[in-house]
N, CA, C and O atoms as a printed pandas DataFrame, in Angstrom:
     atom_number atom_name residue_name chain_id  residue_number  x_coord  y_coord  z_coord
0              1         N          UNK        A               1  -24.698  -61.932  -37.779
1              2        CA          UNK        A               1  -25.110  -63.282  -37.502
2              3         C          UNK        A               1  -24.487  -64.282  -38.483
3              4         O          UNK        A               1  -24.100  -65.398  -38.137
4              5         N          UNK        A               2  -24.403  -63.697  -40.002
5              6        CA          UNK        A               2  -23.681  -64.508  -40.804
6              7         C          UNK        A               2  -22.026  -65.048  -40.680
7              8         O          UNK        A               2  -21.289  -65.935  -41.110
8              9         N          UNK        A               3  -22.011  -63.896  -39.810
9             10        CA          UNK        A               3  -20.446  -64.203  -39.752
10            11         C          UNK        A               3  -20.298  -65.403  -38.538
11            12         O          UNK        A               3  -19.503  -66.340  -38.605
12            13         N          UNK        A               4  -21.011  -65.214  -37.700
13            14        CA          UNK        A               4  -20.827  -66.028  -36.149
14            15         C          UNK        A               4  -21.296  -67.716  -36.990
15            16         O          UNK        A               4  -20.738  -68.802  -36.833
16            17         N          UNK        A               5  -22.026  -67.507  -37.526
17            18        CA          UNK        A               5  -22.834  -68.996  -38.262
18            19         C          UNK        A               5  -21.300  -69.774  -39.254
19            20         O          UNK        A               5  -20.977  -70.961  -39.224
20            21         N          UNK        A               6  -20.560  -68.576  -40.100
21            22        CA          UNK        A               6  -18.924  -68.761  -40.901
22            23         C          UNK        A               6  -18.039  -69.652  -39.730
23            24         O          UNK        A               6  -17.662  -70.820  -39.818
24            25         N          UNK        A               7  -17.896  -68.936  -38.899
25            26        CA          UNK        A               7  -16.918  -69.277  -37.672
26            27         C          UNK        A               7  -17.415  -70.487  -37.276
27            28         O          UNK        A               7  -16.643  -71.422  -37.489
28            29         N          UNK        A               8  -18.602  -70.806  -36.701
29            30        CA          UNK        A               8  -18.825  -71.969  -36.433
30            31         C          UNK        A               8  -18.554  -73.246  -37.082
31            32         O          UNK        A               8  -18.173  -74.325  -36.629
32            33         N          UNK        A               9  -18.938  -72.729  -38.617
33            34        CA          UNK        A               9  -18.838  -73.828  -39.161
34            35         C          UNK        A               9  -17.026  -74.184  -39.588
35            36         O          UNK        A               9  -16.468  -75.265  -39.775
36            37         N          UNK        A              10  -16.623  -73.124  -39.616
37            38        CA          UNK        A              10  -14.924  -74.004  -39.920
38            39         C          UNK        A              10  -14.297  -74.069  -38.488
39            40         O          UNK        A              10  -13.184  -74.552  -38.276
40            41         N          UNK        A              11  -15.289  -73.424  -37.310
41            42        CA          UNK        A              11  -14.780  -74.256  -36.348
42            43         C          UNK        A              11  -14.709  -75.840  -36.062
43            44         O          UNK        A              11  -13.849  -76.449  -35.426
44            45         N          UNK        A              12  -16.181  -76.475  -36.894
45            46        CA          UNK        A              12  -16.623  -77.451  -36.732
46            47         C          UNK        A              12  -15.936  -78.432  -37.929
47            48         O          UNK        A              12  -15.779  -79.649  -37.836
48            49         N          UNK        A              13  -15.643  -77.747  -38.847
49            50        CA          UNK        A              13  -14.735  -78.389  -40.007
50            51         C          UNK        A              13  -12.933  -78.574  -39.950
51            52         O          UNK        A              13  -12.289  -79.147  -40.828
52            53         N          UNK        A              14  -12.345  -77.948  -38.712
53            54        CA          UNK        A              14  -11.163  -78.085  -38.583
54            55         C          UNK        A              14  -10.457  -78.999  -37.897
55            56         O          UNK        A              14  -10.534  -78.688  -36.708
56            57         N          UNK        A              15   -9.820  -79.949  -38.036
57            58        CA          UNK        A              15   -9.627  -81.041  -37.241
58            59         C          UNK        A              15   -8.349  -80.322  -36.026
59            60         O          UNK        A              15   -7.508  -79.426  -36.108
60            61         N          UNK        A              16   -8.887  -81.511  -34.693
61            62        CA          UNK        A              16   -8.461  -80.991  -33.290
62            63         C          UNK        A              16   -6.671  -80.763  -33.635
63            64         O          UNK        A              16   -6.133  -81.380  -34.554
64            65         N          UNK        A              17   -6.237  -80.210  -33.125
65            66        CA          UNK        A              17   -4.178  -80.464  -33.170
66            67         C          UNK        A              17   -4.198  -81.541  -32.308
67            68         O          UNK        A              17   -4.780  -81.881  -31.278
68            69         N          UNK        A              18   -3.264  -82.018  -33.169
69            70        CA          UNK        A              18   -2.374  -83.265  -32.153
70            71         C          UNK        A              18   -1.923  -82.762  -31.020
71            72         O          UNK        A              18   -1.496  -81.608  -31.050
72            73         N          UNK        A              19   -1.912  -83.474  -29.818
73            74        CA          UNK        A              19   -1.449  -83.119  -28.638
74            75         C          UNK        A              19    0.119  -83.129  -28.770
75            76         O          UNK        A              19    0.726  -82.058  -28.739
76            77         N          UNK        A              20    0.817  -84.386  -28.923
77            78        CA          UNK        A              20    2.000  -84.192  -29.116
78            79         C          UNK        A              20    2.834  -83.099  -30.500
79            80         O          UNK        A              20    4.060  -83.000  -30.534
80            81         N          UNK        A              21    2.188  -82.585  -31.231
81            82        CA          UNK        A              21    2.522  -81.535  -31.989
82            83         C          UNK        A              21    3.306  -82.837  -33.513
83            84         O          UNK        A              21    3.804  -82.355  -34.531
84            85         N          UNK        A              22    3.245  -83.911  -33.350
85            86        CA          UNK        A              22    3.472  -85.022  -34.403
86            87         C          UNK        A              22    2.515  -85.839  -34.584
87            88         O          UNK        A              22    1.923  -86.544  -33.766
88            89         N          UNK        A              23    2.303  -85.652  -36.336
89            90        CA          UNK        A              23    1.121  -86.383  -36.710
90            91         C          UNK        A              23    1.466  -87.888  -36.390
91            92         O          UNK        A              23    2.313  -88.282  -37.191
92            93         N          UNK        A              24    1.195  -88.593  -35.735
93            94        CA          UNK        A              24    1.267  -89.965  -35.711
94            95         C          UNK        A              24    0.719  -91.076  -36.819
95            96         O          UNK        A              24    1.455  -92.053  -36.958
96            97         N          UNK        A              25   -0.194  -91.048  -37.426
97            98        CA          UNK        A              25   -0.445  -91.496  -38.462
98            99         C          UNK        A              25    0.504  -91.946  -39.916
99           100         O          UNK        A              25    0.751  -93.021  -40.463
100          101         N          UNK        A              26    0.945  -90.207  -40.247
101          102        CA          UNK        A              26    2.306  -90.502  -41.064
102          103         C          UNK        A              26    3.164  -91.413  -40.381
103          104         O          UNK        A              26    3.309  -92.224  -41.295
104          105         N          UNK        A              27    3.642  -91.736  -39.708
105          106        CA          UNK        A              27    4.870  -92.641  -39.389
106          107         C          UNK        A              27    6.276  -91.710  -40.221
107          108         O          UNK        A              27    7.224  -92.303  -40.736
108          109         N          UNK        A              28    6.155  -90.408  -40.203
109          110        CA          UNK        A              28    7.013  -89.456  -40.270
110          111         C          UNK        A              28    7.855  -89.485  -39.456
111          112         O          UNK        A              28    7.295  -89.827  -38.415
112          113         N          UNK        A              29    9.167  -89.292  -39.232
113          114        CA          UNK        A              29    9.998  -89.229  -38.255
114          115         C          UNK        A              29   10.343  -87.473  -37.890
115          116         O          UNK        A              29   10.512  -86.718  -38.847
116          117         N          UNK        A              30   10.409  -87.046  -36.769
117          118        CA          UNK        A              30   10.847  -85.969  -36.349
118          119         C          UNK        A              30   12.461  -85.291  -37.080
119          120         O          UNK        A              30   13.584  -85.765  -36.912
120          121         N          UNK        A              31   12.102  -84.147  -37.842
121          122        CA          UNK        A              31   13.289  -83.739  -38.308
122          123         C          UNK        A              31   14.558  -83.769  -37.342
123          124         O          UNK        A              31   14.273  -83.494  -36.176
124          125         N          UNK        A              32   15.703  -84.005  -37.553
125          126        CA          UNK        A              32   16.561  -84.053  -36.340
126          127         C          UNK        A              32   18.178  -82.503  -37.038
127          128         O          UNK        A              32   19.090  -81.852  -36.530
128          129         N          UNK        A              33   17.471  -82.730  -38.556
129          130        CA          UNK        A              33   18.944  -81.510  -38.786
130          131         C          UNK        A              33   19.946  -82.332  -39.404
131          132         O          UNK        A              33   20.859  -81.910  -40.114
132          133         N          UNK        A              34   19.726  -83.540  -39.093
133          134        CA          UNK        A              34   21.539  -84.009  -39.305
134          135         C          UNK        A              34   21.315  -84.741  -40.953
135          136         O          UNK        A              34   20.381  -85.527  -41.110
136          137         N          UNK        A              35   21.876  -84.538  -41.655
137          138        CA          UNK        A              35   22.199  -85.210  -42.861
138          139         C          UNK        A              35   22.333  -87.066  -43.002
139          140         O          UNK        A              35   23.030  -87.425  -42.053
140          141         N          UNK        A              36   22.018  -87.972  -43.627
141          142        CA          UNK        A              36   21.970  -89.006  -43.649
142          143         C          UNK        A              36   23.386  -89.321  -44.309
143          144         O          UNK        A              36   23.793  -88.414  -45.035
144          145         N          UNK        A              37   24.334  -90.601  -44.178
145          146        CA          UNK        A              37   25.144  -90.675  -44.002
146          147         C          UNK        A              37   25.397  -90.964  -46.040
147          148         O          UNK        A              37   24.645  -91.766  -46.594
148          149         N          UNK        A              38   26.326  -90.323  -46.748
149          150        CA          UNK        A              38   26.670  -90.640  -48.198
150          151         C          UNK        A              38   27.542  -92.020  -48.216
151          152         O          UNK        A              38   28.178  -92.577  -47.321
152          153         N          UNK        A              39   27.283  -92.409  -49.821
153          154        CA          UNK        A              39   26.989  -93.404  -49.959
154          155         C          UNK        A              39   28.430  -93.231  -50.597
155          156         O          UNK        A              39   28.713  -92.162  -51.138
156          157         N          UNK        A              40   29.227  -94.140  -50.547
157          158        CA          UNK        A              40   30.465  -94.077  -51.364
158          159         C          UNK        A              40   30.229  -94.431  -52.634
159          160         O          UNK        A              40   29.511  -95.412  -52.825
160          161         N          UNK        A              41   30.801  -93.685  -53.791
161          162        CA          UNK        A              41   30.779  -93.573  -55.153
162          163         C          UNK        A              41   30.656  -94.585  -55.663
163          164         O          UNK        A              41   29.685  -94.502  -56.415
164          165         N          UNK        A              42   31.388  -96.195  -55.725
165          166        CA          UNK        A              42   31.033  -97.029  -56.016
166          167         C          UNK        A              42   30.007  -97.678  -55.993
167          168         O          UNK        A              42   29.677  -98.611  -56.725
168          169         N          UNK        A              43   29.206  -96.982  -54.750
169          170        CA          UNK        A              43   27.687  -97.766  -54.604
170          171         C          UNK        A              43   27.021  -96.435  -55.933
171          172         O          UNK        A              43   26.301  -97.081  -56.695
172          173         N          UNK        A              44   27.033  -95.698  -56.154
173          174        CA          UNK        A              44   26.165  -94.967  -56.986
174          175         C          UNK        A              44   26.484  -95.157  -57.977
175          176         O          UNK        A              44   25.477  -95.180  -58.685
176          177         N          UNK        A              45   27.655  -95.385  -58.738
177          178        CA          UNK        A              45   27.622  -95.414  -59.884
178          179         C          UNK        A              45   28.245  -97.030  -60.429
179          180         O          UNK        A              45   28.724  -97.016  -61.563
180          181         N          UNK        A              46   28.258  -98.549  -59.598
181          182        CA          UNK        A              46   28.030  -99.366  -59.836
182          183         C          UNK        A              46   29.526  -99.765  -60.027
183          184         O          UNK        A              46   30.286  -98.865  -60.385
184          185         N          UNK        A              47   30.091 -101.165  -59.805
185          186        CA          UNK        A              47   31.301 -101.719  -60.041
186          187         C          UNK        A              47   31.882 -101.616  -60.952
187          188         O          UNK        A              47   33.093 -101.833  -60.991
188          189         N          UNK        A              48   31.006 -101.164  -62.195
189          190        CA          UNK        A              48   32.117 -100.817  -63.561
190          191         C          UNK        A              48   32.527  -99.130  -63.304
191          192         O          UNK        A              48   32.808  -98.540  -64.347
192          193         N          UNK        A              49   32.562  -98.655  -62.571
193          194        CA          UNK        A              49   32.755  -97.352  -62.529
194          195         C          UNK        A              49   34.148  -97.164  -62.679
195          196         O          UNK        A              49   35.021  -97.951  -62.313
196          197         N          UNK        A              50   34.401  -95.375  -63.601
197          198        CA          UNK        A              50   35.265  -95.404  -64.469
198          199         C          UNK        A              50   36.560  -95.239  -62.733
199          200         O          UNK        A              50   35.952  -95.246  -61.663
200          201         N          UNK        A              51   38.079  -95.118  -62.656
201          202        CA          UNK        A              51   39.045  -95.209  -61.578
202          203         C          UNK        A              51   39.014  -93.363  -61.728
203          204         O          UNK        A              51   39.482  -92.772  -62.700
204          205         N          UNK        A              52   38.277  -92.600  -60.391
205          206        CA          UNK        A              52   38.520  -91.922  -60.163
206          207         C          UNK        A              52   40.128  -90.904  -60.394
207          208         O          UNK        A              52   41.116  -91.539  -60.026
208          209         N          UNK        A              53   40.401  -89.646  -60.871
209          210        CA          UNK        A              53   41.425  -89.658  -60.957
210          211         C          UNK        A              53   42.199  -88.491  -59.737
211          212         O          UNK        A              53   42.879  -87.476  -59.890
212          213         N          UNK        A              54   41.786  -89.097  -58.738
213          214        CA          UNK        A              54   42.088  -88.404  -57.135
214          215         C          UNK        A              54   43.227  -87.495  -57.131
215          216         O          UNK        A              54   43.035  -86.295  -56.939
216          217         N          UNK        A              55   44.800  -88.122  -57.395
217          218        CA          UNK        A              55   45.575  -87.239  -57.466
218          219         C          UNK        A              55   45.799  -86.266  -57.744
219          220         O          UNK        A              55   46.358  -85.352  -57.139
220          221         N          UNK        A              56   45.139  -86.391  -59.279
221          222        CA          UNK        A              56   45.307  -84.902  -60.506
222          223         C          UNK        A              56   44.272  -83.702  -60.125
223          224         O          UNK        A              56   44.432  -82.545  -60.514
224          225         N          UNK        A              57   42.999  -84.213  -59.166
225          226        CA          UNK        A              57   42.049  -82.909  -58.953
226          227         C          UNK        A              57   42.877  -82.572  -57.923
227          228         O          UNK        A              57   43.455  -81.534  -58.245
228          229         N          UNK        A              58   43.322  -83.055  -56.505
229          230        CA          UNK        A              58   43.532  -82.647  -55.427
230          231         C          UNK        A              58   45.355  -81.601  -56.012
231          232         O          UNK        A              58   45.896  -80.830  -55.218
232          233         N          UNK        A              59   45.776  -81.789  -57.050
233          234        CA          UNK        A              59   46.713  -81.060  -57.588
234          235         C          UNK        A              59   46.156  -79.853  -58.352
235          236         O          UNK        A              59   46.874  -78.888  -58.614
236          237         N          UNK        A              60   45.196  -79.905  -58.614
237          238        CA          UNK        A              60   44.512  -78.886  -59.216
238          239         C          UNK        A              60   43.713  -78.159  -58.226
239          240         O          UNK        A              60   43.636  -76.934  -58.325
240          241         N          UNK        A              61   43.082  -78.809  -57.239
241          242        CA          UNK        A              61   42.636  -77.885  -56.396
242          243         C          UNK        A              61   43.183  -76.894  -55.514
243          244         O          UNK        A              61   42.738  -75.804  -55.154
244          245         N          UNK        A              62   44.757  -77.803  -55.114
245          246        CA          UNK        A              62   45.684  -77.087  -54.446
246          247         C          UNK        A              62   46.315  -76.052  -55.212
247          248         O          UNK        A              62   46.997  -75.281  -54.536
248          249         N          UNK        A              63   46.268  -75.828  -56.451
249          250        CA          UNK        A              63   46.769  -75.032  -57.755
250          251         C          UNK        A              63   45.522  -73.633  -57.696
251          252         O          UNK        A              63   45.815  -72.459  -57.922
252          253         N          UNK        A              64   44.818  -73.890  -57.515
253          254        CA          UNK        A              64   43.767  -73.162  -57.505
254          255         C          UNK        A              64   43.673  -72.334  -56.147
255          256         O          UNK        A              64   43.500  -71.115  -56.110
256          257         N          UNK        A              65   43.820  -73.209  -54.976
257          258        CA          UNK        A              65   43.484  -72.562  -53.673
258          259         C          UNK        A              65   44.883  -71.570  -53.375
259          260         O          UNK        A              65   44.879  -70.891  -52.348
260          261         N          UNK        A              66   45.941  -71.521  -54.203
261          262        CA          UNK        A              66   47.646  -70.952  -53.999
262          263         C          UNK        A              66   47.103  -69.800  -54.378
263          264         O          UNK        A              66   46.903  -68.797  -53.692
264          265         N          UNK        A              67   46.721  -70.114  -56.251
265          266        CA          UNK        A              67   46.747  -68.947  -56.577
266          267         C          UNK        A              67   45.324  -68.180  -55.975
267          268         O          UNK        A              67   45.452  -67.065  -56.480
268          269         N          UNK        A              68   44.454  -68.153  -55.439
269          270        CA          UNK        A              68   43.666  -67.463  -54.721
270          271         C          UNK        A              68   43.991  -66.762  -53.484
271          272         O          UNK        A              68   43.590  -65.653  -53.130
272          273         N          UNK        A              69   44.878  -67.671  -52.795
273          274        CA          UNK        A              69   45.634  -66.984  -51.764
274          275         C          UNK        A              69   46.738  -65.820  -52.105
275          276         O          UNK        A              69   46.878  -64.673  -51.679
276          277         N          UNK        A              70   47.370  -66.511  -52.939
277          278        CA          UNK        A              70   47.741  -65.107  -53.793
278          279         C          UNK        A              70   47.452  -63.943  -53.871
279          280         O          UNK        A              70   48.061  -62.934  -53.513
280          281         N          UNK        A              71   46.215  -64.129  -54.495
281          282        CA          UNK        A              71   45.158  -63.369  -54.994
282          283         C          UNK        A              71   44.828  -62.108  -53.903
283          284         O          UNK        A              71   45.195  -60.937  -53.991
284          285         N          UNK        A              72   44.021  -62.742  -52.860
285          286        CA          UNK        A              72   43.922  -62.413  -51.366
286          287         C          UNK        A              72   45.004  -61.526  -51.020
287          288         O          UNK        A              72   44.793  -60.347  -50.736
288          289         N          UNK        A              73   46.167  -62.047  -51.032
289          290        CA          UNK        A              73   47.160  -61.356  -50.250
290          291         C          UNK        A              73   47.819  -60.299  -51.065
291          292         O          UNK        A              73   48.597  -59.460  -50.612
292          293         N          UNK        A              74   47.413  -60.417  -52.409
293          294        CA          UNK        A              74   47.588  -58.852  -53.181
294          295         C          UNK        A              74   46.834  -57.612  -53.420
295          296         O          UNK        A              74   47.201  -56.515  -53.843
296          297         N          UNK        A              75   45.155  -58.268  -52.869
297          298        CA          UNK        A              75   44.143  -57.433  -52.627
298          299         C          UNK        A              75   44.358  -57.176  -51.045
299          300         O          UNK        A              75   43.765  -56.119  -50.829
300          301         N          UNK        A              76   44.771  -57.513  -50.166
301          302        CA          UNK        A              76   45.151  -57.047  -49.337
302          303         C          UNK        A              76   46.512  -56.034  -48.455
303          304         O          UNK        A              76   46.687  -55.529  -47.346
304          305         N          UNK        A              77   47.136  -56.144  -49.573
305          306        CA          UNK        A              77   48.832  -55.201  -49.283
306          307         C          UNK        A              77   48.233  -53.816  -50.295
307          308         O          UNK        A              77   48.572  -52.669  -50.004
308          309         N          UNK        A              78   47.335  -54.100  -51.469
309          310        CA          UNK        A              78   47.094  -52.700  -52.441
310          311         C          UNK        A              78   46.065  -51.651  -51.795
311          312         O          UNK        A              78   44.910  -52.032  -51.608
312          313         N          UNK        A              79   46.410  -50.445  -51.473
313          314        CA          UNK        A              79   46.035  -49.334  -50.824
314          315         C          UNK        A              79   44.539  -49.465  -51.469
315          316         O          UNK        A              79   43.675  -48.632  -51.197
């Protein structure tokens, strides 16, 4: 009997589900997945921001991605 009297009562303590399965109240928006759009660097780090030095990474990255391919293609020819 104690138990049926338990049940009742957090039956009676649980609020109904939303019909549409979204709390309306929050003014939450439905997850959609997609990422919000980035902010270009100058907006984050403000008009004195130091002049990116674009050339020299994208030379270094390409320095990096060779010798990995390299890399790759010597772990791949060795028995």
């Amino acid at each position: 009997m104690r138990g049926l009297a338990v049940l009742l009562l957090l039956a009676a303590c649980t609020p109904a589900p939303d019909p549409a399965g979204v709390p309306e109240a929050t003014g939450v928006p439905e997850p959609t997945g997609a990422f919000p759009p980035l902010l270009p660097l100058e907006a984050v780090l403000g008009p004195g921001a130091p002049p990116r030095a674009d050339a020299e990474e994208a030379a270094r990255l390409a320095a990096r991605a060779e010798a990995l391919r390299a890399r790759a293609a010597a772990l791949r020819a060795a028995p």
